[in-house]
Backbone bond lengths (Angstrom), bond angles and torsions (degrees), N, CA, C in turn:
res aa  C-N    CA-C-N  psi(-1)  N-CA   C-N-CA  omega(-1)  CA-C   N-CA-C  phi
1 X - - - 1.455 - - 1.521 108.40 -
2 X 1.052 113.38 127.47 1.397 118.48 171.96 1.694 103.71 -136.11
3 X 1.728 95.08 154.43 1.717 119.81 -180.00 1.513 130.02 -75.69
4 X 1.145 139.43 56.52 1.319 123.60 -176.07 1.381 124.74 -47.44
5 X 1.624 140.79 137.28 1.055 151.61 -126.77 1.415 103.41 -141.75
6 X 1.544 112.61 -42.57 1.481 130.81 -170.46 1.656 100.58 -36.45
7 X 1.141 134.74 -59.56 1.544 148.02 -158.94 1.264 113.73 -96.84
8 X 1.909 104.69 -4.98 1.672 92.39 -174.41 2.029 134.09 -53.60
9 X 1.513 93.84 -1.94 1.733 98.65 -168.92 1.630 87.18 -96.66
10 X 1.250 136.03 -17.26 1.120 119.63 -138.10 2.147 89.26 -124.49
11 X 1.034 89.34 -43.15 1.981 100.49 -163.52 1.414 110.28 -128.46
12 X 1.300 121.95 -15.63 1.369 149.50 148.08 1.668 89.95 98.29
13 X 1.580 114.09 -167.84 1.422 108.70 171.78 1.483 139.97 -48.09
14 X 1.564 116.59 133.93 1.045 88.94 -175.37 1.547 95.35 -127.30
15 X 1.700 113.48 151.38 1.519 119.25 176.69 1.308 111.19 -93.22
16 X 1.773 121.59 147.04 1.169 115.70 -164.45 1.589 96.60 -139.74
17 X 1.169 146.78 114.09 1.570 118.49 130.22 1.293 131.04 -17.27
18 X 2.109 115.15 120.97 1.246 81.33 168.80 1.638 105.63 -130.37
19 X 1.280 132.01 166.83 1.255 126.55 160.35 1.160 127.80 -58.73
20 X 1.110 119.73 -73.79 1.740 127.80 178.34 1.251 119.22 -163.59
21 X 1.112 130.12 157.61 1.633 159.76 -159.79 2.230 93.04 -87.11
22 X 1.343 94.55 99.44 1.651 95.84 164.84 1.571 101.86 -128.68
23 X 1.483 100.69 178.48 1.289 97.51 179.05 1.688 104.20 -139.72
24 X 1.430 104.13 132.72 1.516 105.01 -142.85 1.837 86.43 -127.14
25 X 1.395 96.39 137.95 1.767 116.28 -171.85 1.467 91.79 -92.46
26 X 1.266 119.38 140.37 1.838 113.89 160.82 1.598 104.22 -92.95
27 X 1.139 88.24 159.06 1.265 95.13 -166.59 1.348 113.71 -93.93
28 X 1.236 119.90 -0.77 1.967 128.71 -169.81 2.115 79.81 -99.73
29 X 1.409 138.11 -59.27 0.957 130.00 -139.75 1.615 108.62 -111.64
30 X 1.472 97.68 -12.38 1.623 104.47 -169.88 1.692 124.42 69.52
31 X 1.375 101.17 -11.42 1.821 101.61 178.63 1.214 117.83 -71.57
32 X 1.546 111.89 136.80 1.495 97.90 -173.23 1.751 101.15 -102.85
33 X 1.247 106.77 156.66 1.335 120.84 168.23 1.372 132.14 -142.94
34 X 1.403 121.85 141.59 1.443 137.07 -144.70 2.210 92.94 -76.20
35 X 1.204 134.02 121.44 1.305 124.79 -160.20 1.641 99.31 -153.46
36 X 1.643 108.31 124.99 1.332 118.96 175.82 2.268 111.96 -69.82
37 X 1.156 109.20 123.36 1.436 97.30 175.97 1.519 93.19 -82.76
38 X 1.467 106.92 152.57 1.070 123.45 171.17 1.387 113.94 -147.15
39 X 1.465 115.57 155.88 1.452 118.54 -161.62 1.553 111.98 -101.14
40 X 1.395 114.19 112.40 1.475 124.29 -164.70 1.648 99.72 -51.89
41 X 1.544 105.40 148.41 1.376 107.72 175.23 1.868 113.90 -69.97
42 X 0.871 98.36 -27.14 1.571 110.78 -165.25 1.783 98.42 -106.16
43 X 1.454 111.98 114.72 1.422 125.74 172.81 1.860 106.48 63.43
44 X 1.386 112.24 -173.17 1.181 111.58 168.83 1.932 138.91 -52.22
45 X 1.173 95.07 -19.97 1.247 107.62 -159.14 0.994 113.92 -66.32
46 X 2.008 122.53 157.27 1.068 138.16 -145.41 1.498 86.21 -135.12
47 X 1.898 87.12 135.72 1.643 110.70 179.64 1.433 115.88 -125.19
48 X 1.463 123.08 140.34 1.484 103.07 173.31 1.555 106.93 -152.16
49 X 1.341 94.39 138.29 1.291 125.22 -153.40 1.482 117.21 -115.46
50 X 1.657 131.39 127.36 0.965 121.73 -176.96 1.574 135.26 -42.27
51 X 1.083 129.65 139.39 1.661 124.90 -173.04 1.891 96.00 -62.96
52 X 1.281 114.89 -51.62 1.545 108.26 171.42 1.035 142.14 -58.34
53 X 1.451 109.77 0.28 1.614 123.98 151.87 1.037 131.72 -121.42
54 X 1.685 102.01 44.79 1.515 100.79 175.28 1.574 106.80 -151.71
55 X 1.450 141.80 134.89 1.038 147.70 -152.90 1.650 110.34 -107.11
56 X 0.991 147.15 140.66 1.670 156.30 158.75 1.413 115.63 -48.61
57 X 1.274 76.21 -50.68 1.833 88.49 -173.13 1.606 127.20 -136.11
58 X 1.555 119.20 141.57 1.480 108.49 -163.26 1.628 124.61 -42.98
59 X 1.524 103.38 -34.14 1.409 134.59 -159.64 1.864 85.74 -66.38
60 X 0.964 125.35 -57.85 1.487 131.13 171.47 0.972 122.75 -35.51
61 X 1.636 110.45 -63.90 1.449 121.12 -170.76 1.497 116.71 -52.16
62 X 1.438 105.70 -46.37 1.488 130.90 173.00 1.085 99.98 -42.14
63 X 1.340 138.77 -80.07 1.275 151.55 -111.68 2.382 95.95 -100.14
64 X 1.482 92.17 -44.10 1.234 114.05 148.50 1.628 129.14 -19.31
65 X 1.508 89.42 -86.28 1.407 119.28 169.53 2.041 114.84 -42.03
66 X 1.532 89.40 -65.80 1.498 87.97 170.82 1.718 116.24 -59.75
67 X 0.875 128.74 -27.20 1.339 127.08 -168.30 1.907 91.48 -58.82
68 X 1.453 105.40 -59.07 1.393 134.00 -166.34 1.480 98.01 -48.68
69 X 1.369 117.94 -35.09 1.554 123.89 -154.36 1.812 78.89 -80.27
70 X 1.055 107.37 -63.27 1.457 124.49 -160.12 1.955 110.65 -51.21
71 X 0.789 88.70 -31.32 1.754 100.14 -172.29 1.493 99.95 -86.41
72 X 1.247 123.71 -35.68 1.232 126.35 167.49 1.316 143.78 -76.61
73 X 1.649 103.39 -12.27 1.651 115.03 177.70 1.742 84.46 -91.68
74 X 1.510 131.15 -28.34 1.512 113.10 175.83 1.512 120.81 -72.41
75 X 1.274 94.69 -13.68 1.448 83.37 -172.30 1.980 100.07 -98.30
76 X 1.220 119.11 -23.09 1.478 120.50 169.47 1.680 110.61 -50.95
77 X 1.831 93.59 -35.15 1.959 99.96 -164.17 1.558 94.16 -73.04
78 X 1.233 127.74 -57.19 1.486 139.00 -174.02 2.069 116.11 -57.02
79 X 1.076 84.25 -28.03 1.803 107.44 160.01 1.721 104.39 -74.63
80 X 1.321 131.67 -78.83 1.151 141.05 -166.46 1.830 108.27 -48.23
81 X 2.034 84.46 -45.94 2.248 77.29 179.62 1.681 107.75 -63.32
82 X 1.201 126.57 -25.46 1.445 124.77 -149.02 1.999 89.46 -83.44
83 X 1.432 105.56 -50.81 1.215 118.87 169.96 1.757 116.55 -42.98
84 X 1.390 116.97 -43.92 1.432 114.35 162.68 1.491 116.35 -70.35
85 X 1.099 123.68 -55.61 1.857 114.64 -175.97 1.311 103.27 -83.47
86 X 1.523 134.50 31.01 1.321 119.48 166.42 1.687 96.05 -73.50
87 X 1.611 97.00 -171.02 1.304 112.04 177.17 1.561 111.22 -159.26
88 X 1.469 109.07 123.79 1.793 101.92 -163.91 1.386 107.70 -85.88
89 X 1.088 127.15 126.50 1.777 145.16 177.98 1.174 102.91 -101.84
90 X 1.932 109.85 128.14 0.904 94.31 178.08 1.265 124.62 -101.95
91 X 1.556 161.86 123.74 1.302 149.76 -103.35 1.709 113.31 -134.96
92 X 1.513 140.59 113.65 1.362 117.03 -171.17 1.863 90.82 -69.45
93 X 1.128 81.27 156.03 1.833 109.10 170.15 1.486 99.78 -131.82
94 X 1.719 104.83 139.94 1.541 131.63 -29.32 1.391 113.78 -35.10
95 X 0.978 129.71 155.37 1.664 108.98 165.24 1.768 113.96 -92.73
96 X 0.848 108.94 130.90 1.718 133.10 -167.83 1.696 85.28 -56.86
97 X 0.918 162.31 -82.00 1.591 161.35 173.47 1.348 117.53 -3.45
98 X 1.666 93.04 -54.16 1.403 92.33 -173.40 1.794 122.84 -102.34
99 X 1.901 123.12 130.98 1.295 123.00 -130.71 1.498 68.22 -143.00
100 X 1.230 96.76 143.76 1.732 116.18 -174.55 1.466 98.85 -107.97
């Protein structure tokens, strides 16, 4: 059993069966990366998921998760100040500058 982490802000943890540890090249970029298979909930199918988003143990996932929570209410606050001292301009469209 292992923890997936990927969704924790959104669907929170999720537990997965997994088969085994391969390491799978994409095929658009060629990079390979180290990836847990895991067994899709729905029918036979096989899923695989980065080793960096996925935890061993619950105690992890948690601890994980909060990190995730935490990094993300700073980056909402640092979003929200920029959102207060903006200033709306109003812009001609097309803009005459820009020449294709």
């Amino acid at each position: 059993m292992v923890y997936i982490t990927r969704y924790a802000l959104d669907k929170g943890i999720l537990e997965a069966e997994i088969l085994t540890k391969a390491v799978v090249t994409d095929s658009y970029t060629k990079e390979k990366e180290t990836c847990y298979e895991l067994v899709a909930p729905v029918g036979k199918a096989h899923y695989f998921i980065p080793v960096s988003e996925v935890e061993e143990t619950l105690e992890a996932a948690m601890q994980k998760a909060e990190e995730m929570r935490k990094e993300e209410i700073v980056r909402l606050k640092e979003r929200i100040k920029e959102l207060e001292t903006m200033t709306i301009e109003v812009q001609r469209f097309p803009d005459p500058s820009c020449k294709e």
